[in-house]
Structure formats: structure tokens, C-alpha cells
Residue, then its C-alpha position, 0 to 999 in steps of 0.5 A: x289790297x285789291x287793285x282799285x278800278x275806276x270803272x262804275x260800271x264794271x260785272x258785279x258779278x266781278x265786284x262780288x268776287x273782288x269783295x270776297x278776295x278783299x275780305x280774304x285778304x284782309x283776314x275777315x272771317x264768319x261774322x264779320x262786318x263789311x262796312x260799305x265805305x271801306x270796300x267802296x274805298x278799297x275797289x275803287x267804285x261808288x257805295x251804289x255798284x257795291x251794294x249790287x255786289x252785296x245782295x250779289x253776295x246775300x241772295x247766294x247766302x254768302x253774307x247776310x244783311x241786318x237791318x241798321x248794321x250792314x252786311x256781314x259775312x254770313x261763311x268764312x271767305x275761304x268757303x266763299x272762295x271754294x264753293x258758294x262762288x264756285x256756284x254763284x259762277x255756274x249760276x250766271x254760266x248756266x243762265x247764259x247757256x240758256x239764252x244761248x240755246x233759246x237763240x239758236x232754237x228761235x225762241x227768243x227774238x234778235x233784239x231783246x231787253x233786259x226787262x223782257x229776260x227777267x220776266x222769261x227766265x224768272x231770275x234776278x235783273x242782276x243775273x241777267x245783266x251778268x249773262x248777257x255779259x258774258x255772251x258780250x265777252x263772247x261776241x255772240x250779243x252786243x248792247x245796243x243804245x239804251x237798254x236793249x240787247x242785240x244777238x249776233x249771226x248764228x249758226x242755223x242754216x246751211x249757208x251760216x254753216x258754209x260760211x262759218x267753215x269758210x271762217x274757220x280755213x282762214x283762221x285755225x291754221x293762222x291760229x296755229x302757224x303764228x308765232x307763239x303757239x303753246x297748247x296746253x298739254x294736259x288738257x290735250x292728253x286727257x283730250x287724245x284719251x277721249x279719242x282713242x278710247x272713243x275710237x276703240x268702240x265698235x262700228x256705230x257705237x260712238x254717239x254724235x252728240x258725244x263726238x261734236x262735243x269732244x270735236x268742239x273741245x278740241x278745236x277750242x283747245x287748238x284756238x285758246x293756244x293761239x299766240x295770236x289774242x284777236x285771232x284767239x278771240x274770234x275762235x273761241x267765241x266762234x266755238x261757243x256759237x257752234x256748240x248750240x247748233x250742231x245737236x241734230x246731225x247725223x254723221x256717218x260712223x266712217x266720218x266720225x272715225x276719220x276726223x278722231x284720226x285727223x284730230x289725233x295726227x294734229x296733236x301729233x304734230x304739234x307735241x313735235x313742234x312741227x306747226x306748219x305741218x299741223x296747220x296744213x293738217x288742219x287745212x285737209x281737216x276742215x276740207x274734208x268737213x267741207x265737202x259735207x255742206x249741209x242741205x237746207x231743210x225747207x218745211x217752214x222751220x229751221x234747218x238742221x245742220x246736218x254732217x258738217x264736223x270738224 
């Protein structure tokens, strides 16, 4: 049985989740009835929130409700469980990813309410409370009294920028020296194959949007091996915000070379266990970027970001 939780409030996103692992778990197959009381019972919260999970769950043609009856499992779970929550995920991903981008481009205001998302994005009130859930999980929006939503500092002009490297010297060293670093070596093989392979092309062959995003994926990788859970936070979600604000840079191809190698030297250090040596790398790495402070555009629209990797 599932861990009951006591949390009325908790992602109905989460509580869907929890209701299609109850109905694994328990043997339930296509066409079997989800009595509301039961799964109230069994995840610990009110018949409200678990309705909220079920028209989750109906509106992604995973149950189907009658009228009278209830809801019923419209697939079997293990087919819930392999695709259509797979999607259901990637629905409220892609919805946060776009008021992610809205954000950084200034499209939408510092203080927004959930009403007013609705009726931009034309989704359901559900899968706008789950995006901005996951931007919350992210730090990158924080709810604000009643029923209003507030994003935090993003990464949109040269002084952001400089004091977003700033951020980044004091903690992705610390992220790799503390105790309890462990990278995850598959991730970091497929990683250092991106690179070499991305270094074997020729001069002005390597596109930057496809750099800034391996760069990004790497030092997000250095921040998830982190021993150290706060200071693992802080990077990732820093990462996030800095993977919608680096599309329009121009980085000269030797840069774009010479910060592959540094990349690629840390991976070095850290499959030897030598952890000091590849947080002082990392140090260079980010000072090197540094020297390559972006210039404030001053036209009357938002600044570009330009040069600034690592």
C-alpha cells in the first residue's frame, strides 16, 4: 500500500501518480472501478484533492468517469505507468518550460496570477498550478499571499550575469570538494562523447546553441553529484534559469574549444578521485568565462548576453 500523507494540499500531479501506483499495486486492470473513498483512504487525504487527480487522470484518457458510477480505469495501470504519465509529466514540463521562456523574454510580468496564466496559455487551472509548481521546486517563482505568484531575478542583463559567475565561483567548487561527491559516470561517459565528437569538427563547425546546451548539461551534472543537498539545490536551479537566457550569444570558436578541454580535464580529475584538483580546475573554468563579461546592449530592449559560457 502507498504511504498515507497527510498533506491536503499536496501536486495533484503527484496524487495522480500515487493513484495509478495504488491501482498497480493492488492488481487493478482496464475496467476497474476507482471508488473515491478508498483512494481517499489509501493516500491520506480528502475526496476533494482526489477528485482533482482523477479529472488529472480523465482529461489524459487514462480513467473515464460515468455518470452515477465513478471513474474507472479507462488502460491498464502498467500502460499508464509507461506512457500516458510519461506524457502527462512532459505536459506540465513543457507548460513550465514556457513560462520559463516567457519570463526571460519579458512577456509576462514579475507578479502573476494563476487566473491570468489560464487564460494565456489556454490550459486547464490544474496544469498551471502543477507548472508553477515545479518552477517553485526550482526557485525560480515563489507564491506570494493569496493567490498571486512572483518570479524570481533572472538572468537578462550583463550585471545579472557577472553576479551570476560570482555565485557560481563560491559554490560549484564547494559542490565538488565537499564531502560526498559521486558523479554519475554514465551520464558523464555519454557527456564526454558529446564533447570529443563536438571537438572533432571543424574550425566554426560547432554551433552555439548546441555548446550552451551541452555546457549547461554538464555543470548541472557537476551540481547534481554534490554531497552537499543546499548547495545541490541552489546549482541546479541556478542552471535552469541560465538555460533560457544564453540563446543569443555569439562565442568565438577558439572559447568554445578551450572550455570542451576544461570541461573534459575536470571529467579527468574527478574519474581519478582527485576532487581538489578538479574544483580548482573548475575555478580557472569559471574565470576564464569571466574575463568575457557581456556588454550591456542599450537600444531600449533587453540586453543580450553575449560570450559569457562556462
Amino acid at each position: 500500500m502507498l504511504k498515507t500523507r497527510s498533506n491536503t494540499r499536496q501536486n495533484h500531479l503527484k496524487l495522480a501518480r500515487q493513484i495509478v501506483d495504488y491501482a498497480l499495486e493492488n492488481g487493478l486492470g482496464e475496467g476497474d472501478h476507482l471508488p473515491e473513498m478508498i483512494l481517499s483512504n489509501a493516500c491520506g487525504v480528502s475526496r476533494t484533492p482526489i477528485r482533482s487527480a482523477l479529472k488529472i487522470l480523465e482529461i489524459n484518457n487514462i480513467v473515464i468517469r460515468r455518470e452515477e458510477e465513478g471513474y474507472f480505469l479507462k488502460i491498464h495501470p502498467e500502460v499508464a505507468v509507461s506512457g500516458g504519465m510519461a506524457q502527462l509529466e512532459d505536459v506540465e514540463d513543457s507548460l513550465a518550460n514556457r513560462i520559463l521562456k516567457d519570463r526571460a523574454e519579458r512577456r509576462i510580468a514579475d507578479v502573476q496570477s494563476v487566473s491570468a496564466l489560464v487564460r494565456r496559455y489556454e490550459e486547464p487551472r490544474s496544469s498551471v498550478l502543477n507548472a508553477l509548481k515545479i518552477l517553485s521546486a526550482d526557485g525560480i517563482v515563489a507564491q506570494l499571499p493569496g493567490r498571486a505568484w512572483a518570479f524570481q531575478p533572472i538572468l537578462d542583463t550583463p550585471n545579472a550575469l557577472r553576479d551570476s559567475l560570482s555565485f557560481r565561483l563560491i559554490l560549484e567548487p564547494q559542490a565538488i570538494s565537499a564531502p560526498g561527491f559521486a558523479m554519475d559516470s554514465q551520464k558523464a561517459g555519454m557527456m564526454r562523447q558529446q564533447m570529443e565528437e563536438m571537438l572533432a569538427r571543424h574550425e566554426d563547425e560547432i554551433s552555439n546553441t548546441a555548446f550552451l546546451r551541452l555546457d549547461c548539461a554538464f555543470h548541472s551534472l557537476i551540481a547534481e553529484g554534490s554531497g552537499n543537498r543546499f548547495i545541490r539545490g541552489a546549482l541546479l536551479a541556478h542552471h535552469r534559469l541560465r538555460s533560457t537566457t544564453q540563446e543569443d550569444q555569439s562565442i568565438p570558436d577558439f572559447r568554445l574549444r578551450q572550455a570542451l578541454e576544461e570541461h573534459l580535464d575536470i571529467f579527468d580529475s574527478l574519474e581519478r578521485s582527485q576532487h581538489q584538483l578538479a574544483a580548482d580546475q573548475m575555478v580557472l573554468h569559471l574565470r576564464r568565462s569571466q574575463i568575457r563579461r557581456p556588454q550591456a546592449a542599450n537600444r531600449g530592449i533587453r540586453p543580450l548576453s553575449q560570450g559569457t559560457i562556462g
